[in-house]
C-alpha positions as a Markdown table, in Angstrom:
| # | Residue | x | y | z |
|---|---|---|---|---|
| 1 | Unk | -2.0 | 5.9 | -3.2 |
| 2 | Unk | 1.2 | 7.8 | -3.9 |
| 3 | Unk | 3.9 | 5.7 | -1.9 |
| 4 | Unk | 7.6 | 6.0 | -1.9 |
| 5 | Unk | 9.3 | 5.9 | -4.7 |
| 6 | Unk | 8.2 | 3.6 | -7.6 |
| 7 | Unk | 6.6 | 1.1 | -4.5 |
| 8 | Unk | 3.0 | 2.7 | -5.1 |
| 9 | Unk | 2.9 | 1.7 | -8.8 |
| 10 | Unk | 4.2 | -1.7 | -8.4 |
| 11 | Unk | 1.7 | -2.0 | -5.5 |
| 12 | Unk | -1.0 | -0.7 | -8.0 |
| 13 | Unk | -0.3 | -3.2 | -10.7 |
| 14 | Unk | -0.3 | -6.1 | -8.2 |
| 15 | Unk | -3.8 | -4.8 | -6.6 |
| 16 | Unk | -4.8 | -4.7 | -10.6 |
| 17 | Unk | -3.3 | -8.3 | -11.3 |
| 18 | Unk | -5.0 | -10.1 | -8.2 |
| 19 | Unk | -8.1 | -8.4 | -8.4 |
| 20 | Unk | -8.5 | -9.4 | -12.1 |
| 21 | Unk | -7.4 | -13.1 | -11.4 |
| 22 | Unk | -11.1 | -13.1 | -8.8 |
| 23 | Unk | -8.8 | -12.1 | -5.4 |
| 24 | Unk | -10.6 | -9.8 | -2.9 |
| 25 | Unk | -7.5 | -7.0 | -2.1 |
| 26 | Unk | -8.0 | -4.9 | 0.9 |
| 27 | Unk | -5.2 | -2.2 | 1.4 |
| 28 | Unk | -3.6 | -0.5 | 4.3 |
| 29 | Unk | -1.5 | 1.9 | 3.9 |
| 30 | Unk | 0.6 | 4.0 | 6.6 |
| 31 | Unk | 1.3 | 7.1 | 4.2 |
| 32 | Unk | -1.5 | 9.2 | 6.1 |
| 33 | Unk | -0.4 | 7.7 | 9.6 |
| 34 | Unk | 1.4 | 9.8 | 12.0 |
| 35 | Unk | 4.4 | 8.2 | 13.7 |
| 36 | Unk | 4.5 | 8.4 | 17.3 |
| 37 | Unk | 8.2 | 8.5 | 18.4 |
| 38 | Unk | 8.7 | 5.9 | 21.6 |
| 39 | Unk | 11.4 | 7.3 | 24.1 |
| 40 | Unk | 13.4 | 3.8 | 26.2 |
């Protein structure tokens, strides 16, 4: 997970926290999703 920015990390370290604390952390992330633009 790279991320934007400084995001990823903080995202990391919160996936790290919860799982340690007995949480079960599934993640999506949109960084390998291509974005469809929607004419009106």
């Amino acid at each position: 997970m790279e991320g934007i920015g400084g995001i990823a990390q903080h995202v990391r370290d919160l996936i790290k926290f919860l799982k340690e604390h007995g949480h079960q952390v599934d993640v999506i992330s949109s960084e390998n999703t291509p974005i469809i633009p929607i004419k009106n």
